[in-house]
N, C-alpha and C positions, 0 to 999 in steps of 0.2 A: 761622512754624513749621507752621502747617494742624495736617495729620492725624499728624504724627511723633510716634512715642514711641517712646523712647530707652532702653534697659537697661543701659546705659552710658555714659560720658559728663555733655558737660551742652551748655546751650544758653546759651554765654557772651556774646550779644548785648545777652542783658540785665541783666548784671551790669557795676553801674558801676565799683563797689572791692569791697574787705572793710570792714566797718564796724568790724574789730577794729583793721587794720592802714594801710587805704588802697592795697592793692596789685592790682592789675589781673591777671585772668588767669593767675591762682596757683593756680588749683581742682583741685583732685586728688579720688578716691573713694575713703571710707574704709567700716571699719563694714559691709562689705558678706553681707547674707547672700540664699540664695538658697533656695528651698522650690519642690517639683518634684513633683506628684503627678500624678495618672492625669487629673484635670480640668483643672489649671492652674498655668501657672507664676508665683511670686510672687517679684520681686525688690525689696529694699530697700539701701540704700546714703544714706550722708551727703554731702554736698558741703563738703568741707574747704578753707581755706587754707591752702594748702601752707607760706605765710610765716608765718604766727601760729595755726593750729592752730582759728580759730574756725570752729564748724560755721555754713554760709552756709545751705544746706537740707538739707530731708529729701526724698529720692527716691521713690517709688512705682509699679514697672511691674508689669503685671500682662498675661499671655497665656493665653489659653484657645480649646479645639476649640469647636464649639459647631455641629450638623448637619455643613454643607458648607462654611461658615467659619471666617474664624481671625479672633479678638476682641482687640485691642493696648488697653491704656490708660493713662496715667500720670499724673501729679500731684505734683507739685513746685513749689517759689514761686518756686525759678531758672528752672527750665524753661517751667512751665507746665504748663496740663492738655489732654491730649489724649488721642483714640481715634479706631480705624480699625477697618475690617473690610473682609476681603479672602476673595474665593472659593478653596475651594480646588479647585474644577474648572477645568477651562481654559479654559470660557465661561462667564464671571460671571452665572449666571441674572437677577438684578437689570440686567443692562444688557440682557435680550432687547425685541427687538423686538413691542409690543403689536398684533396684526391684531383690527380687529372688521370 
């Protein structure tokens, strides 16, 4: 999965069953709420089985500005934990070329 994180969704690779029910690939999102302010956006949601109702995980995405970047990260026990940053100019200053 690397640098992906998800605000939706899930990362069904690593779910073997439900431990409630034994059923595969039943994950739906529930529970979901969303907080949006001027610095950052915070998303939370559950990972449900759609067949028996048991909450598989809890979700955690989180996005923010931050200078000339944009900050992703997330954390979940289905998914996993990830983060990324990404320019928002059209030439990634981080990839310029160093001259001495």
């Amino acid at each position: 999965q690397g640098s992906v994180a998800l605000d939706s969704g899930a990362y069904l690779a690593n779910l073997s069953a439900c431990v409630g029910c034994g059923q595969k690939d039943t994950i739906k999102g529930a529970n979901k709420t969303t907080q949006d302010n001027a610095q950052q956006e915070l998303v939370d949601f559950d990972h449900v089985c759609s067949s028996c109702g048991h909450v598989v995980a809890h979700h955690e995405y989180r996005f923010w500005l931050e200078d000339d970047f944009q900050y992703y990260e997330m954390s979940c026990r289905l998914c996993g934990e990830a983060e990324d940053t990404r320019s928002c100019l059209p030439d990634d200053p981080r990839q310029a070329l160093v001259l001495f």
